[in-house]
C-alpha positions in Angstrom: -8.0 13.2 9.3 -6.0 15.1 6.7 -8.2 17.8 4.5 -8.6 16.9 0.8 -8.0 19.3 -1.5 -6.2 18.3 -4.8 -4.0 15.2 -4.9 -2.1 13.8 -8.3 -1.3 10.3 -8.2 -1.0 7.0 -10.0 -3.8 5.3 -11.3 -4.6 1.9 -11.1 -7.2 -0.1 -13.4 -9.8 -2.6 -11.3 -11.5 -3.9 -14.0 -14.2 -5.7 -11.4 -17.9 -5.0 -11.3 -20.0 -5.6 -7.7 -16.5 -5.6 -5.4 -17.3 -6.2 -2.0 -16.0 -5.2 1.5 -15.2 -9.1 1.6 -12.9 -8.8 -1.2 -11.7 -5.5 0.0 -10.7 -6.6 3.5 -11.4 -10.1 3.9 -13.5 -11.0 7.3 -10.4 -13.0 9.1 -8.9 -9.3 9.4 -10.9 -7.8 11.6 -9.7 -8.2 14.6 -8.3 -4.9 15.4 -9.8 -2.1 16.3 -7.4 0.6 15.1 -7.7 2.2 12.2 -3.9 1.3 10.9 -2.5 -1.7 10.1 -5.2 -3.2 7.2 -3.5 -2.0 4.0 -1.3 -4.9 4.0 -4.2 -6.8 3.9 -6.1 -5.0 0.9 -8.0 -7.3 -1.9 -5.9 -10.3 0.0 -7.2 -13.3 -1.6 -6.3 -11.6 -4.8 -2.9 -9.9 -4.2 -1.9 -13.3 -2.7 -1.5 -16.8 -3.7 -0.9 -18.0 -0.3 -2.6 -17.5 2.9 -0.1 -16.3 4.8 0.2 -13.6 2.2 4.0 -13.9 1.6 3.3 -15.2 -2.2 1.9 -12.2 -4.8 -0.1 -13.4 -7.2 2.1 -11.5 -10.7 -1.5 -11.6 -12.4 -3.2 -8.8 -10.1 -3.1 -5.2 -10.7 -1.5 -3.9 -7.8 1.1 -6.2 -7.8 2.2 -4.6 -11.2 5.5 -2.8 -11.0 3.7 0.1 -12.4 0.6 0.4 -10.3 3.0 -0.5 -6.7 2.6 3.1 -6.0 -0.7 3.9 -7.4 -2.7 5.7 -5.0 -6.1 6.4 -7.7 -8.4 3.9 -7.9 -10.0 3.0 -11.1 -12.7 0.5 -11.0 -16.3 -0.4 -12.1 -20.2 -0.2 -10.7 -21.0 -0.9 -7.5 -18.1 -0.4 -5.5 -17.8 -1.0 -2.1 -21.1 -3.0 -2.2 -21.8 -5.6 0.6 -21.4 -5.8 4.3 -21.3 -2.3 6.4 -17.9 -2.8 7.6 -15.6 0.2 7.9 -12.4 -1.7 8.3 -12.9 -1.5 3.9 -12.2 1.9 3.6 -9.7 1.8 6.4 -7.7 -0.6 4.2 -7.6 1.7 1.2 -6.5 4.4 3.3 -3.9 2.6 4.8 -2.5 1.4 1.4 -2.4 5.1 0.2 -5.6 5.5 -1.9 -7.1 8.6 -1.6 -9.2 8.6 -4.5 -11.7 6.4 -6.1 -13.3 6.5 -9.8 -16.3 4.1 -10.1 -19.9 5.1 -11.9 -21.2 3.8 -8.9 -20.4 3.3 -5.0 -22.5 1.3 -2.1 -24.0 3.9 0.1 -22.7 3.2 3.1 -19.4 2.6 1.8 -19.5 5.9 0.3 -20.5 7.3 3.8 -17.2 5.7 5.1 -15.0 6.9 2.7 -16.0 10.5 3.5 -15.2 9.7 7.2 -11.8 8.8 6.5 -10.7 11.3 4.0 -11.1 9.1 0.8 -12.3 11.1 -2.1 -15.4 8.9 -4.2 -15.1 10.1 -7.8 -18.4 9.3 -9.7 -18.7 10.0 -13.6 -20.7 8.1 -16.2 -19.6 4.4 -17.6 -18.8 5.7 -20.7 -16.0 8.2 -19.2 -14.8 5.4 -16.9 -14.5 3.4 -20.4 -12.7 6.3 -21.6 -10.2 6.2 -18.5 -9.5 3.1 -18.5 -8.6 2.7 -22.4 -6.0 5.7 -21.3 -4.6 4.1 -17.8 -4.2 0.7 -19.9 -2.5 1.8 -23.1 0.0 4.0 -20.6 0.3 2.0 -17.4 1.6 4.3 -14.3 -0.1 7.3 -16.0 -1.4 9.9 -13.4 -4.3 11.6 -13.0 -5.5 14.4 -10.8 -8.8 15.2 -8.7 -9.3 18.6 -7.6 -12.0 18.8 -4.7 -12.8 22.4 -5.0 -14.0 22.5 -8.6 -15.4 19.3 -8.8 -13.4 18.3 -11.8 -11.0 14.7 -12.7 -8.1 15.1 -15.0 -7.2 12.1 -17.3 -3.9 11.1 -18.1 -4.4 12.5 -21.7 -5.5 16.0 -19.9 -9.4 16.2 -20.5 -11.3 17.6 -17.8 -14.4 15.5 -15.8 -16.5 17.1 -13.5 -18.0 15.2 -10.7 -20.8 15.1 -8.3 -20.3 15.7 -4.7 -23.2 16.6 -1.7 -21.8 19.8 -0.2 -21.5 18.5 3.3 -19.5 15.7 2.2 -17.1 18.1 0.3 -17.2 20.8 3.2 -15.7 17.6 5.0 -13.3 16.1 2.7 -11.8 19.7 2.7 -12.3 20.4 6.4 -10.5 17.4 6.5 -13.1 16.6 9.5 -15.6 13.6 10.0 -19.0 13.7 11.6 -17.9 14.1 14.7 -15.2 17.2 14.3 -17.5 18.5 12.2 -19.9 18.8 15.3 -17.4 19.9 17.5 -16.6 23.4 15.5 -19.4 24.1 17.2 -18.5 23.5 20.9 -19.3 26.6 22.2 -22.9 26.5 21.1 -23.4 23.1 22.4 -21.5 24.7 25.7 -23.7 27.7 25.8 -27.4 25.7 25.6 -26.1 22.8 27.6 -25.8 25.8 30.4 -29.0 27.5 29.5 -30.6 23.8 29.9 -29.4 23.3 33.4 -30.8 26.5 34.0 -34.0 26.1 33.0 -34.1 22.3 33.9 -32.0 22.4 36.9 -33.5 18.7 37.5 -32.0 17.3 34.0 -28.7 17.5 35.3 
């Protein structure tokens, strides 16, 4: 996946509380097993009037000739809350997000975003309230996250600093999941694989 470092997008207001995987990527989607392909699907009974999804609703967000290209993510507790599906962050992705501002994610869903190089912002309800008031009153403003120091910029230019576990951020910037992650260290796993046979010739 690509590393995270800093990114500087548009940011787009979400004003929803407790938003699902459901209402991410709705369950009739999954039926691929790529990770490409779901973003035209994204928040689909809302973006959409229609099944099909050839009629926009004009009254959501993203349909919002300011917010088109928005690739920031503002948005309210709970995030990402419900089923374990991974296809949810695999949408965003795929739309362009690659950065999320909520006080609060689901776990799991937060684990999922760090596998596919989608930065979780987390800072305290009142400096969400604080965003938001700015993204409204100037819609297409941009903001910008910087992964090494930890720290948000609002549209207005004051500074947020934000939480991240250090594996999760020597990830995002390795731009490796679990599993590259495990591999920089091949040749270890190489060397005591060998040294196993050795002593356990009956193992392999």
């Amino acid at each position: 996946m690509e590393s995270f470092k800093t990114h500087s997008g548009i940011a787009v207001p979400l004003d929803r509380v407790n938003v699902d995987t459901d209402a991410i990527i709705p369950k009739q989607f999954l039926r691929k097993i790529e990770r490409t392909g779901f973003g035209v699907h994204l928040f689909h009974e809302w973006r959409y009037l229609d099944y099909e999804g050839k009629k926009e609703n004009p009254e959501f967000v993203l349909n919002q000739p300011a917010y088109r290209k928005a690739t920031i993510l503002l948005t309210r507790d709970n995030f990402g809350c419900g089923s374990s599906r991974e296809h949810a962050p695999w949408a965003l992705e795929d739309f362009g997000f690659r950065v999320i501002i909520a006080p609060s994610f689901a776990d799991i869903f937060a684990n999922n975003c760090v596998k596919n190089g989608i930065l979780l912002v987390t800072l305290k309800s009142a400096e969400v309230d604080e965003l938001f008031k700015e993204v409204l009153a100037k819609p297409g403003a941009t903001m910008i996250a910087d992964l090494p120091s930890q720290a948000l910029t609002g549209p207005g230019g004051k500074k947020y600093s934000f939480p991240i576990d250090s594996f999760s951020k020597d990830c995002l910037l390795k731009g490796l999941d679990q599993i590259g992650w495990s591999l920089q260290f091949s040749n270890r796993i190489k060397e005591y694989e060998e040294k196993a046979k050795a002593g356990k010739p009956w193992l392999a």
